[in-house]
N, CA, C and O atoms as a Maestro MAE file, in Angstrom:
{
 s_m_m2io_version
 :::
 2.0.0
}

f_m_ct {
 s_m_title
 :::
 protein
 m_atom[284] {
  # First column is atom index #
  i_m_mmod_type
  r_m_x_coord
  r_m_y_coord
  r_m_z_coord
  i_m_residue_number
  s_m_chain_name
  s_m_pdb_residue_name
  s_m_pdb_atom_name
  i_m_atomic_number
  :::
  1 25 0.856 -1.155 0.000 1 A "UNK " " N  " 7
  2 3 0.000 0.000 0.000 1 A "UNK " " CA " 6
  3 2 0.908 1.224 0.000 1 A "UNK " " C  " 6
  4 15 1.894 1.272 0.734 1 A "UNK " " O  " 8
  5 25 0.462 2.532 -1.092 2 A "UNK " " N  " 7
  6 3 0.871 3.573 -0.848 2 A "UNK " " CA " 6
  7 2 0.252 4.516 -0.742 2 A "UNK " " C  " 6
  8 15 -0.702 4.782 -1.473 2 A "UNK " " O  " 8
  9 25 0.656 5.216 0.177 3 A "UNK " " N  " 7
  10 3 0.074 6.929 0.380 3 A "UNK " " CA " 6
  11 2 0.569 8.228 -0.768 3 A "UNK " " C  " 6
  12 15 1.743 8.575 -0.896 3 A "UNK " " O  " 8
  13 25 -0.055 8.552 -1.184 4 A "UNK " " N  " 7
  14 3 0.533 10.254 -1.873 4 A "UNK " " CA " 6
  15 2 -0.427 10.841 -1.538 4 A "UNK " " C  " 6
  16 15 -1.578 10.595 -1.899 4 A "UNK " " O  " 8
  17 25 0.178 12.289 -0.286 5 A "UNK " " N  " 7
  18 3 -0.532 13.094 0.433 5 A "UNK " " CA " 6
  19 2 -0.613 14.324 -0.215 5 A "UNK " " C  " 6
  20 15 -1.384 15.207 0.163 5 A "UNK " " O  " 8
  21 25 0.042 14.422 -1.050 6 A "UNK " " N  " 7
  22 3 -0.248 15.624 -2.142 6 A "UNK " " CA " 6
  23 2 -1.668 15.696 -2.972 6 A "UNK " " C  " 6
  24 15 -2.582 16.503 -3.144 6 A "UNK " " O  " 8
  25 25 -1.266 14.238 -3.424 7 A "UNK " " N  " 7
  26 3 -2.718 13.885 -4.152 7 A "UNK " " CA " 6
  27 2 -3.669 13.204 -3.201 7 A "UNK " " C  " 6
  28 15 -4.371 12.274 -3.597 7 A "UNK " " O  " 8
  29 25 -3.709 13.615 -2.030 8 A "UNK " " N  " 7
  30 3 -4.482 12.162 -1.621 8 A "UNK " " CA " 6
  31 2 -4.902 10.946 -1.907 8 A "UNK " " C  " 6
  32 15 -5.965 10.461 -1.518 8 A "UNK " " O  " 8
  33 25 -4.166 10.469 -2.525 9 A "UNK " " N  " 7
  34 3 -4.501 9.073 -3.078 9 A "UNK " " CA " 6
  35 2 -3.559 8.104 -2.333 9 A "UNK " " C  " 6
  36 15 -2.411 8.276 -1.923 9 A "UNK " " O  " 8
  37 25 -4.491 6.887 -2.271 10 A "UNK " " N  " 7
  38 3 -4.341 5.763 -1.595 10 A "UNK " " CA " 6
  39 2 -4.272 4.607 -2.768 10 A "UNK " " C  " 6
  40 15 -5.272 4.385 -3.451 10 A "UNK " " O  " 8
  41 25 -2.683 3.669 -3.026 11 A "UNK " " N  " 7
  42 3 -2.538 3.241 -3.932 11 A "UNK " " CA " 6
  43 2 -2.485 1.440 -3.054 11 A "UNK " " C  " 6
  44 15 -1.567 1.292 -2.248 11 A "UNK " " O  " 8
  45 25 -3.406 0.295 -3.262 12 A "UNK " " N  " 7
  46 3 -3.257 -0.674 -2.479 12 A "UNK " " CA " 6
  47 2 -3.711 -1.749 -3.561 12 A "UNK " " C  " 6
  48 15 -4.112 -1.533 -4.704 12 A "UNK " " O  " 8
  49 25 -3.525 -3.101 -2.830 13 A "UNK " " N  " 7
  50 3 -3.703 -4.022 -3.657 13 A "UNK " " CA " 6
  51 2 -4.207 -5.144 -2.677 13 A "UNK " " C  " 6
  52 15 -3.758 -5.351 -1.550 13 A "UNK " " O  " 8
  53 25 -5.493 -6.017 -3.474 14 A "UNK " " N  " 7
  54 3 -5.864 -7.452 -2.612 14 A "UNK " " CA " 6
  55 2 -6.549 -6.616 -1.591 14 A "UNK " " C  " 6
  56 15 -6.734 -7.512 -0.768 14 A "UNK " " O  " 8
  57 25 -7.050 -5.577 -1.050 15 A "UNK " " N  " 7
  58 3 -7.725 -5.101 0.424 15 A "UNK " " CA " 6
  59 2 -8.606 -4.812 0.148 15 A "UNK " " C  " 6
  60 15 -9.500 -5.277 0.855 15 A "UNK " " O  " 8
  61 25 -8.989 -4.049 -0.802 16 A "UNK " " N  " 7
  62 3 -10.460 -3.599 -1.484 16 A "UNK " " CA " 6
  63 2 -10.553 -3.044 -2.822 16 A "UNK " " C  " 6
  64 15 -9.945 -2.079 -3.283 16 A "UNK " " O  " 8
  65 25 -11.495 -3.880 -3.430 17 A "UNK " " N  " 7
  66 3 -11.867 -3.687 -5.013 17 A "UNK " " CA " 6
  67 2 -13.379 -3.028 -5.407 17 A "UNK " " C  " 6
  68 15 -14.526 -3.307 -5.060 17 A "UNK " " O  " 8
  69 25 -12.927 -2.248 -6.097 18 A "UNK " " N  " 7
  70 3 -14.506 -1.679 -5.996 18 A "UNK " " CA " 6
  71 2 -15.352 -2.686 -6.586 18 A "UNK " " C  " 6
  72 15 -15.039 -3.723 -7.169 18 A "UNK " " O  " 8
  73 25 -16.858 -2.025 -6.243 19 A "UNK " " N  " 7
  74 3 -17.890 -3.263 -6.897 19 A "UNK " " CA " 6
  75 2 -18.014 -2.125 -8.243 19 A "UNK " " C  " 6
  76 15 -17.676 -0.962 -8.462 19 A "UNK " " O  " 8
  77 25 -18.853 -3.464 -9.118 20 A "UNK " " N  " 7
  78 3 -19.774 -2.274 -10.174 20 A "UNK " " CA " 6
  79 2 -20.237 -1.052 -10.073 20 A "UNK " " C  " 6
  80 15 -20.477 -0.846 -8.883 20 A "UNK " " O  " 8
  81 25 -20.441 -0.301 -10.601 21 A "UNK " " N  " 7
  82 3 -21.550 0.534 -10.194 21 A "UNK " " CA " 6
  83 2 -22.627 0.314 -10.135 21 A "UNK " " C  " 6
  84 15 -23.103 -0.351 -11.055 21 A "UNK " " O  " 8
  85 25 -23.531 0.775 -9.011 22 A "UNK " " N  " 7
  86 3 -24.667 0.641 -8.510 22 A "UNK " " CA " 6
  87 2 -24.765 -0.934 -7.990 22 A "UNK " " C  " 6
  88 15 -25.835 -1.540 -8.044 22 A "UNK " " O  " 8
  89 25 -23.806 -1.410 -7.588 23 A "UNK " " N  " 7
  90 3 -23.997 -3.043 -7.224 23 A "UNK " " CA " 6
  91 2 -24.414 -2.847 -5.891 23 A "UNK " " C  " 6
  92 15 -24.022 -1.806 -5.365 23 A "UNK " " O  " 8
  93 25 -25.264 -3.763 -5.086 24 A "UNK " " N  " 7
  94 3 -25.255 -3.830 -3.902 24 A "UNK " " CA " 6
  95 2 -23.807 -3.712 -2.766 24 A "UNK " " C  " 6
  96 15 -22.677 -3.334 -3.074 24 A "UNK " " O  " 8
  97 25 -24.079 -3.965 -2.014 25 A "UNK " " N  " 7
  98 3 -22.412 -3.501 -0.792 25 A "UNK " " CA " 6
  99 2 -22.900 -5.618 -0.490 25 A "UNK " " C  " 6
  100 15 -24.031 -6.105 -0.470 25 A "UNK " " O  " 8
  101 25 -21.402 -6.424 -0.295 26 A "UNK " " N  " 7
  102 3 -21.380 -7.528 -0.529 26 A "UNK " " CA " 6
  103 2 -21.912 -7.726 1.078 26 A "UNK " " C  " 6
  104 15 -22.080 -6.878 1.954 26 A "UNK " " O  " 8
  105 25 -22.109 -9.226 1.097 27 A "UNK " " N  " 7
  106 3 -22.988 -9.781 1.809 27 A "UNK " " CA " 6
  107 2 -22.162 -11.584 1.972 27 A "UNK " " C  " 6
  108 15 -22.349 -12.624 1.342 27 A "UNK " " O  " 8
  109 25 -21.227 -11.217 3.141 28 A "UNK " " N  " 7
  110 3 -20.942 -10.765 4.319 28 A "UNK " " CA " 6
  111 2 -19.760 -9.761 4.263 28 A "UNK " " C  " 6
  112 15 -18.773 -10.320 3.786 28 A "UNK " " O  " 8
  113 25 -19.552 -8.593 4.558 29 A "UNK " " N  " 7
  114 3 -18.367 -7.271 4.134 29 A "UNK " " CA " 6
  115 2 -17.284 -8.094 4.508 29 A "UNK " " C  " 6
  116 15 -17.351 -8.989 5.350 29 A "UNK " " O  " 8
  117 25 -16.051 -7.695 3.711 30 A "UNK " " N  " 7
  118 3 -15.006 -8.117 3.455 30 A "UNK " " CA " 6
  119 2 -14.017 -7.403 4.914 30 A "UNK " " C  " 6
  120 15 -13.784 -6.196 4.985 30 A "UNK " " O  " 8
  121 25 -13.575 -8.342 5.899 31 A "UNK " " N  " 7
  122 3 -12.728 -8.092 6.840 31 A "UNK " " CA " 6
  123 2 -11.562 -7.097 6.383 31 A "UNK " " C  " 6
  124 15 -11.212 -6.162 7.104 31 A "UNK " " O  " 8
  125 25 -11.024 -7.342 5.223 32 A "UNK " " N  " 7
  126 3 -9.943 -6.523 4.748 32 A "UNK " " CA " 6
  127 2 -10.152 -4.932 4.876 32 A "UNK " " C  " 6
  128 15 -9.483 -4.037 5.390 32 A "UNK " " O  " 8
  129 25 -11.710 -4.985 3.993 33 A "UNK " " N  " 7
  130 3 -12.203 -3.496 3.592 33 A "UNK " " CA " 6
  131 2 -12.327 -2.763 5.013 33 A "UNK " " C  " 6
  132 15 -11.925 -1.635 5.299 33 A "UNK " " O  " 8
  133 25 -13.065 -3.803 5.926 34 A "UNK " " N  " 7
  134 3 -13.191 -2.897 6.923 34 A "UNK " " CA " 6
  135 2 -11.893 -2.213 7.763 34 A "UNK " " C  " 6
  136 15 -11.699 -1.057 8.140 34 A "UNK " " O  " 8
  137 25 -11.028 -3.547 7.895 35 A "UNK " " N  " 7
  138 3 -9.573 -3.078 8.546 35 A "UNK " " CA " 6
  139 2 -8.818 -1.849 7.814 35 A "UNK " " C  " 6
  140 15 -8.027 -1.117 8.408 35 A "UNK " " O  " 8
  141 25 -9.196 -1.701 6.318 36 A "UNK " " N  " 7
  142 3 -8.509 -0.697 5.821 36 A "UNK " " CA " 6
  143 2 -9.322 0.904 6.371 36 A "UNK " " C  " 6
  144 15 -8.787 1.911 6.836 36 A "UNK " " O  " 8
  145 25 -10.815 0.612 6.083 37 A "UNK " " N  " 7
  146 3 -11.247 1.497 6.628 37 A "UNK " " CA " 6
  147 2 -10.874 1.788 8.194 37 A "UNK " " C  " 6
  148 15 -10.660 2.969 8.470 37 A "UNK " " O  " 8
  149 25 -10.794 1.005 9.051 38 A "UNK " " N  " 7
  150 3 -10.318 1.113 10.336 38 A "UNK " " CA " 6
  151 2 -8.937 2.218 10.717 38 A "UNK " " C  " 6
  152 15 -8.835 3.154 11.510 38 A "UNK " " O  " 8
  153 25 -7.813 1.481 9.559 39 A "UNK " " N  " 7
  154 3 -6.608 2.481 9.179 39 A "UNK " " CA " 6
  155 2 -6.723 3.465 9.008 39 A "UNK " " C  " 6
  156 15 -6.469 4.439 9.717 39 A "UNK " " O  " 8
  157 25 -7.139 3.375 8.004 40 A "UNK " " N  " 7
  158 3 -6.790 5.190 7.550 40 A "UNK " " CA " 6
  159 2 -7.324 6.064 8.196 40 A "UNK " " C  " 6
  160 15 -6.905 7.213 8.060 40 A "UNK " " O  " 8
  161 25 -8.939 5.658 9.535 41 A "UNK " " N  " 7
  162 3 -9.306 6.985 10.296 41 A "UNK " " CA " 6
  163 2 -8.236 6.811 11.834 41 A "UNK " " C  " 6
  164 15 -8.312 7.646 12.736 41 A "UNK " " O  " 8
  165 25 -7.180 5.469 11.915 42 A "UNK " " N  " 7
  166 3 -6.585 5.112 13.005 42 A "UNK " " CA " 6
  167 2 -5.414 6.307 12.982 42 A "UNK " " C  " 6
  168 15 -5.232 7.190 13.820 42 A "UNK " " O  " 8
  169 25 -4.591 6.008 11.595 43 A "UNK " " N  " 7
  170 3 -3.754 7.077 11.000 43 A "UNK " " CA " 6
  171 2 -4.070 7.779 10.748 43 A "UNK " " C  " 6
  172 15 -3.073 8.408 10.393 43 A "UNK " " O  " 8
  173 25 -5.341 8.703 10.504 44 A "UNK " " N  " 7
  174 3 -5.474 10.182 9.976 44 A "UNK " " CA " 6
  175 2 -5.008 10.658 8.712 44 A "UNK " " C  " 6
  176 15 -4.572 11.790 8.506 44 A "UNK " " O  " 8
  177 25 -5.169 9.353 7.526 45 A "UNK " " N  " 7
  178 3 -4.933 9.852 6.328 45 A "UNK " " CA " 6
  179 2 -6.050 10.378 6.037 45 A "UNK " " C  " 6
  180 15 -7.092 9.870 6.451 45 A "UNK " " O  " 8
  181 25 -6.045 11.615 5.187 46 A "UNK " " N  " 7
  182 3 -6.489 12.487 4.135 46 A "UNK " " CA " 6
  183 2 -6.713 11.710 2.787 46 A "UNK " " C  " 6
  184 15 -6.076 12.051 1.790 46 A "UNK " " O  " 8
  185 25 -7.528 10.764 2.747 47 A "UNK " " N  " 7
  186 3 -7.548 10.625 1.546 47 A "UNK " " CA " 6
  187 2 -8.750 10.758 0.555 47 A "UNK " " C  " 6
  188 15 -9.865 10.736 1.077 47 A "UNK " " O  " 8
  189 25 -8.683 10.885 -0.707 48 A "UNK " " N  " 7
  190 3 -10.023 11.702 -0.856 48 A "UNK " " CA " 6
  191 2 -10.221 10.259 -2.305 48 A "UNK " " C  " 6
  192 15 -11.307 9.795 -2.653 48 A "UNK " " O  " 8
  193 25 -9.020 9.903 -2.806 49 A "UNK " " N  " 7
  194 3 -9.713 8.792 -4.004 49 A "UNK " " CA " 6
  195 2 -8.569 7.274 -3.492 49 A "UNK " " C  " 6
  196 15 -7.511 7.251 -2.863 49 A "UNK " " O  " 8
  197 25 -9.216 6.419 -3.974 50 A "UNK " " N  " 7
  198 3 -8.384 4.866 -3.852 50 A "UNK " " CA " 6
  199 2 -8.045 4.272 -5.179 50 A "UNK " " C  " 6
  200 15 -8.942 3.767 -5.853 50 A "UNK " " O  " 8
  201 25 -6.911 4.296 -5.565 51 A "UNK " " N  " 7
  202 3 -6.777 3.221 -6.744 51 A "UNK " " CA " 6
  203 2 -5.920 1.933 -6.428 51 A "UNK " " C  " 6
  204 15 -4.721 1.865 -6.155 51 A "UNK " " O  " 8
  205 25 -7.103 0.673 -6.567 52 A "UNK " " N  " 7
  206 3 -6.382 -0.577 -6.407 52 A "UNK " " CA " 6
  207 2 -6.061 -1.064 -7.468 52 A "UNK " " C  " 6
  208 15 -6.767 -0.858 -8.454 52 A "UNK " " O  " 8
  209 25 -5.274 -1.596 -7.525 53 A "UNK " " N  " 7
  210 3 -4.185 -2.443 -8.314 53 A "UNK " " CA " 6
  211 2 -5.373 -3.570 -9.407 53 A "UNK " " C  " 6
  212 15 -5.084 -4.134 -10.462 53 A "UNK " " O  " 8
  213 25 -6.542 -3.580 -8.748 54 A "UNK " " N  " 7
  214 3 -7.158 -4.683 -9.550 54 A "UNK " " CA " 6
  215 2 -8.547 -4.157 -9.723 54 A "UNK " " C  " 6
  216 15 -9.425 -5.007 -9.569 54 A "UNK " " O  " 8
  217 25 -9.065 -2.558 -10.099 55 A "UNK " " N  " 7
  218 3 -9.508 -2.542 -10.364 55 A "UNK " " CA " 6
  219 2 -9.920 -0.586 -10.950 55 A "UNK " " C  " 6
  220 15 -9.043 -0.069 -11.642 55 A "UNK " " O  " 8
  221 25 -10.990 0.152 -10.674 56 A "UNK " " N  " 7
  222 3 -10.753 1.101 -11.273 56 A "UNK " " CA " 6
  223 2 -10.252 2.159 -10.247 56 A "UNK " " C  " 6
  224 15 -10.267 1.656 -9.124 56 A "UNK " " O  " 8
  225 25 -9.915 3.148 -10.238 57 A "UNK " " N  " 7
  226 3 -9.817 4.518 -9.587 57 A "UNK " " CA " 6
  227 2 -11.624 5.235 -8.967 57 A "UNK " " C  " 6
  228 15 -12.578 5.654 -9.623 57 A "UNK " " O  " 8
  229 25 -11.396 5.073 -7.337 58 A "UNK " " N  " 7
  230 3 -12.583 5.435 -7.063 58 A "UNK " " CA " 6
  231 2 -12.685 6.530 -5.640 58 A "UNK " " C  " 6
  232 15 -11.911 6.433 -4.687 58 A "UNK " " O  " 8
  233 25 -13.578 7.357 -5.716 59 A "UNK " " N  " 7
  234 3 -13.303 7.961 -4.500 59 A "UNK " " CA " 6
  235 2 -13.627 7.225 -3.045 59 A "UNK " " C  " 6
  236 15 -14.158 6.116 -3.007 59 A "UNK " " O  " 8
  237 25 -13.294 7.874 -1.995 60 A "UNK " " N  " 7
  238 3 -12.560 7.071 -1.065 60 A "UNK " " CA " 6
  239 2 -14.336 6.646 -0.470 60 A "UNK " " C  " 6
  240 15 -14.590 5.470 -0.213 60 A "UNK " " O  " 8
  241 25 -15.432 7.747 -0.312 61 A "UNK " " N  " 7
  242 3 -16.567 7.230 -0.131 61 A "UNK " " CA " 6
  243 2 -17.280 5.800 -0.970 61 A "UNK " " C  " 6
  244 15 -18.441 5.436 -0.782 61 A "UNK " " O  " 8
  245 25 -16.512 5.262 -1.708 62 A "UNK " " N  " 7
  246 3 -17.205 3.909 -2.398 62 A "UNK " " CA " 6
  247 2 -16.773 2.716 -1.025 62 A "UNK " " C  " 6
  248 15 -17.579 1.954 -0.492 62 A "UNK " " O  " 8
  249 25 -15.289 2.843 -0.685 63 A "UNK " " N  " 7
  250 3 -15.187 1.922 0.241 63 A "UNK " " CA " 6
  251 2 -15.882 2.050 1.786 63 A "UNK " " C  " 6
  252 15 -15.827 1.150 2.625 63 A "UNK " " O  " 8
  253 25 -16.493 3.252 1.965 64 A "UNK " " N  " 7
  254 3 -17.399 3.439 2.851 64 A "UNK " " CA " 6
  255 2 -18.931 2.654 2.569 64 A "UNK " " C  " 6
  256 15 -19.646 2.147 3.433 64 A "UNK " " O  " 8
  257 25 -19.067 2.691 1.792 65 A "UNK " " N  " 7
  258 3 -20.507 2.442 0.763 65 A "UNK " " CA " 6
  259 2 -20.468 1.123 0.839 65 A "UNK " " C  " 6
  260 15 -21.446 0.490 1.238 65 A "UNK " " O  " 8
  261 25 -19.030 0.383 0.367 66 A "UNK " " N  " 7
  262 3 -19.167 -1.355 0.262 66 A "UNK " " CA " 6
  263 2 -19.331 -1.786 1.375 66 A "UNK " " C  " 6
  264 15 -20.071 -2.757 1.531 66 A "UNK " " O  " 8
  265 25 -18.629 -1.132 2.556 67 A "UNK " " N  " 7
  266 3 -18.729 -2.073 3.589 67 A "UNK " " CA " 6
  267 2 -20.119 -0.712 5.109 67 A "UNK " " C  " 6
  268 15 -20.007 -0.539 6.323 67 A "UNK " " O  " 8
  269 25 -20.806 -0.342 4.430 68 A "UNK " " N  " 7
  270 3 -21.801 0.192 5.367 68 A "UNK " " CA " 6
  271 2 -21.781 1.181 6.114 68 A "UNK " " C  " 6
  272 15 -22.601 1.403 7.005 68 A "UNK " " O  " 8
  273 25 -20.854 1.853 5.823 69 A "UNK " " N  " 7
  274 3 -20.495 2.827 6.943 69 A "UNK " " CA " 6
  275 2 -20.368 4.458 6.122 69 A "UNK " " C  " 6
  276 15 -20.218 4.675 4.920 69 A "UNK " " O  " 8
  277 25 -20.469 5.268 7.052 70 A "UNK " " N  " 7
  278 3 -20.394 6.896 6.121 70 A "UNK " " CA " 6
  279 2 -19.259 7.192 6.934 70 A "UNK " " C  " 6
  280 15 -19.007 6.984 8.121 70 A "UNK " " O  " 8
  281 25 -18.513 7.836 5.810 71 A "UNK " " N  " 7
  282 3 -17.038 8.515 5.522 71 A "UNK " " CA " 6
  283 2 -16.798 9.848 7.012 71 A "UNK " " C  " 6
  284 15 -15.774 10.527 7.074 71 A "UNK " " O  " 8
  :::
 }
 m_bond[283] {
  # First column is bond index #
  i_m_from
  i_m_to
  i_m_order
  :::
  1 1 2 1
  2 2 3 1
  3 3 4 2
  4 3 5 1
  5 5 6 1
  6 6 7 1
  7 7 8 2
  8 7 9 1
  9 9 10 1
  10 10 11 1
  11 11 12 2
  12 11 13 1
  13 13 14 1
  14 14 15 1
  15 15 16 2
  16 15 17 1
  17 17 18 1
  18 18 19 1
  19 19 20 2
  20 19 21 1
  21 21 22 1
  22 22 23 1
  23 23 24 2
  24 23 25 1
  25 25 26 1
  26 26 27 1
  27 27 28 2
  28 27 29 1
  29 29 30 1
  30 30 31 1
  31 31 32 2
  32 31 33 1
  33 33 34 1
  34 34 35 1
  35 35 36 2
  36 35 37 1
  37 37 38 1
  38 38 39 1
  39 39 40 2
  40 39 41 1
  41 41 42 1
  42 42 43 1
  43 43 44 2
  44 43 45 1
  45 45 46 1
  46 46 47 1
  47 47 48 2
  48 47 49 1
  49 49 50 1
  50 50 51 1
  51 51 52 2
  52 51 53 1
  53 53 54 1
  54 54 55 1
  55 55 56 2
  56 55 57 1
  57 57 58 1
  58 58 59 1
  59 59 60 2
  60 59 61 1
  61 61 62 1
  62 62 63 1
  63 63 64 2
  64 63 65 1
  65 65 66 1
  66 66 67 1
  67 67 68 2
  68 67 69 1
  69 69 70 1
  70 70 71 1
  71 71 72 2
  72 71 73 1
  73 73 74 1
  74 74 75 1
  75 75 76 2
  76 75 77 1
  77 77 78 1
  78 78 79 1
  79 79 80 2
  80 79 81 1
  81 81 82 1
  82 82 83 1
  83 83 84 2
  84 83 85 1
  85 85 86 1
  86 86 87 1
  87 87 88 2
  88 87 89 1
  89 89 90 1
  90 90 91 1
  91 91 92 2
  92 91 93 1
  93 93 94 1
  94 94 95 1
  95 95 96 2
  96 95 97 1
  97 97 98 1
  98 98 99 1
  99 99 100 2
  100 99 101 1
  101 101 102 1
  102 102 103 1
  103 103 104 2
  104 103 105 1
  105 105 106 1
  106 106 107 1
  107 107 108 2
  108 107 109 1
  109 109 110 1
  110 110 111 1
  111 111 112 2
  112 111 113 1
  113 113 114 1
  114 114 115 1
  115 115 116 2
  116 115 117 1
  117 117 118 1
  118 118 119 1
  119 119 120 2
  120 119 121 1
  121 121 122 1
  122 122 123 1
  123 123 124 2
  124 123 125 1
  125 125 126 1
  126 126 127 1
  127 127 128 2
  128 127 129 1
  129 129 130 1
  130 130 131 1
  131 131 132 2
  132 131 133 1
  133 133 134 1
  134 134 135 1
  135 135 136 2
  136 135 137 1
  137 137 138 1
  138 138 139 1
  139 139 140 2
  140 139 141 1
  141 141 142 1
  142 142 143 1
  143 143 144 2
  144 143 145 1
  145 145 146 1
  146 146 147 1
  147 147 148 2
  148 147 149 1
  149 149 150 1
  150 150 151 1
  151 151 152 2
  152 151 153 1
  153 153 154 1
  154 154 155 1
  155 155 156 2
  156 155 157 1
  157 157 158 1
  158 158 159 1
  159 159 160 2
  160 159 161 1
  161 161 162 1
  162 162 163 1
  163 163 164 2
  164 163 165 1
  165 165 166 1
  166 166 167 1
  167 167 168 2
  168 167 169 1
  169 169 170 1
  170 170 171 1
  171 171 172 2
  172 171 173 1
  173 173 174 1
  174 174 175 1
  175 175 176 2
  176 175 177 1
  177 177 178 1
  178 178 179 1
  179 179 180 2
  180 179 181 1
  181 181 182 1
  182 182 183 1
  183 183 184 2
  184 183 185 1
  185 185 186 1
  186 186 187 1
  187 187 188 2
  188 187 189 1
  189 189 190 1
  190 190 191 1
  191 191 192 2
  192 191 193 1
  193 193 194 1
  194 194 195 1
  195 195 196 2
  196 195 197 1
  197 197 198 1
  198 198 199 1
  199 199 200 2
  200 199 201 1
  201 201 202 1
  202 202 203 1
  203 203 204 2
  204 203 205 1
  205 205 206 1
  206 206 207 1
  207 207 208 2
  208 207 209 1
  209 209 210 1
  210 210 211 1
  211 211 212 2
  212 211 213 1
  213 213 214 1
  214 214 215 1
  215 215 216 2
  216 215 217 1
  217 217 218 1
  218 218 219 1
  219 219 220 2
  220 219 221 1
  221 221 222 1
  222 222 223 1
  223 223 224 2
  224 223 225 1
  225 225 226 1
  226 226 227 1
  227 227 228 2
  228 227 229 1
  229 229 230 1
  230 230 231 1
  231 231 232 2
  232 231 233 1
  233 233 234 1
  234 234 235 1
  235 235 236 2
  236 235 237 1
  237 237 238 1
  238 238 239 1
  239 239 240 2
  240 239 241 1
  241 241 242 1
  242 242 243 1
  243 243 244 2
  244 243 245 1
  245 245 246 1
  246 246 247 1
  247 247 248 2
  248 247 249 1
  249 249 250 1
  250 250 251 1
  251 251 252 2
  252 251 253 1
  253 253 254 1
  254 254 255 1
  255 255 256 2
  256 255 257 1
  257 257 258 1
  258 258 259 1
  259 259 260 2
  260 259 261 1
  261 261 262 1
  262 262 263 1
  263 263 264 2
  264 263 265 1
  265 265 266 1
  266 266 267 1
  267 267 268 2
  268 267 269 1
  269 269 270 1
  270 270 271 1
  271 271 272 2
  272 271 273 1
  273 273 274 1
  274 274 275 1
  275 275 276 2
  276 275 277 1
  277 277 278 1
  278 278 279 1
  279 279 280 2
  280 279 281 1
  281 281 282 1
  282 282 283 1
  283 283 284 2
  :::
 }
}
């Protein structure tokens, strides 16, 4: 995983992939997604978009969205 605090972007891989658009949030949430979400408000990153390695460039509220929770 990388941070660029200039850009706020959060560059990671295997922790969270976005869904489709407009897909439901998965069913049972992915332990990863949440631990990442856990991080970044543990650390106090600033981050405003996520691009994973395996899928598209998304802002950081989608991984709030997959796993149930507001940003």
């Amino acid at each position: 995983m990388t941070y660029l605090p200039a850009e706020k972007l959060l560059i990671e891989a295997d922790v969270f992939t976005p869904l489709p658009p407009n897909a439901p949030p998965p069913t049972p949430v992915s332990p990863f997604s949440v631990n990442l979400a856990d991080n970044l408000a543990r650390q106090g990153l600033a981050v405003d978009q996520i691009l994973p390695l395996h899928g598209r460039v998304v802002p950081v509220a989608e991984l709030y969205r997959t796993i149930g929770r507001n940003p």
